[in-house]
N, C-alpha and C positions, 0 to 999 in steps of 0.2 A: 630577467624574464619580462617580457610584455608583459602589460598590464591587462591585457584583455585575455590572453590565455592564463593567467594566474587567479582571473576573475572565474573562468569556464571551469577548471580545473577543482577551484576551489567549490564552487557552487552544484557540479556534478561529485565532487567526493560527500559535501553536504548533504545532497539527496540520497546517492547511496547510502550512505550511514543513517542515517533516520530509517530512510525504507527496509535496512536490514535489522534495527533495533525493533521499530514497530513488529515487521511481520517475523523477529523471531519471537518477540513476546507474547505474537498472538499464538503461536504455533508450540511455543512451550505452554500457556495457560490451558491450550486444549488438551494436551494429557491430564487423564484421570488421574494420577498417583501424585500430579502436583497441584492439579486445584485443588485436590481433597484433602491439604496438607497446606494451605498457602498462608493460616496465620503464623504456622509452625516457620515456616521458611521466613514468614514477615520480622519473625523475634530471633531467626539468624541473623536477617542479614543487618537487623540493629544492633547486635551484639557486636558484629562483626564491624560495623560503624563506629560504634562508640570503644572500642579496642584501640583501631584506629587513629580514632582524633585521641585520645587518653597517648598515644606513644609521640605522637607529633607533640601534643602538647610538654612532654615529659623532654624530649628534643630540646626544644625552643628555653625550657625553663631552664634547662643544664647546660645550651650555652651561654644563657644571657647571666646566668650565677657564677659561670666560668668565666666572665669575660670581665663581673666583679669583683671576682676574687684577684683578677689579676690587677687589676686596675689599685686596689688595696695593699697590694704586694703582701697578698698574706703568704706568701711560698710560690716553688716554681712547679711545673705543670709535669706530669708526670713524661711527658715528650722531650722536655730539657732536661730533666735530669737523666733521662737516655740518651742524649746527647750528649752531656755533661761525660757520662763514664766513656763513650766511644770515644771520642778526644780523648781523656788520657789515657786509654790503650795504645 
């Protein structure tokens, strides 16, 4: 792709997206039933944050324990040893 239409393309999806995040946020804050509720919604959507990074984090720490368990050779992974049986079927 040219560089100048992947410039245009890019810089008008940019603006769209801003101007649709702005003016939907302004257009959602003007409902009464969510301003008058917006710390309630503030402590969702932290909860909802911190849920979040607590599973990425639970992720990352299970493979990098996985990756020393093997490296230790303390046993084989529960993938091999389903392998293991299909082979000798």
């Amino acid at each position: 792709m040219n560089y100048q239409w992947f410039l245009f393309y890019n810089v008008t999806g940019a603006v769209l997206w801003t101007g649709g995040l702005v003016g939907g946020g302004y257009l959602i804050g003007n409902i009464p039933v969510i301003s008058d509720h917006v710390s309630l919604l503030m402590w969702f959507v932290l909860a909802l944050c911190i849920f979040s990074i607590a599973m990425v984090l639970k992720a990352v720490l299970s493979a990098v324990l996985h990756d020393k368990s093997k490296e230790r050779g303390t046993g084989e992974t529960a993938a091999d040893f389903c392998y293991r049986i299909e082979v000798k079927k």
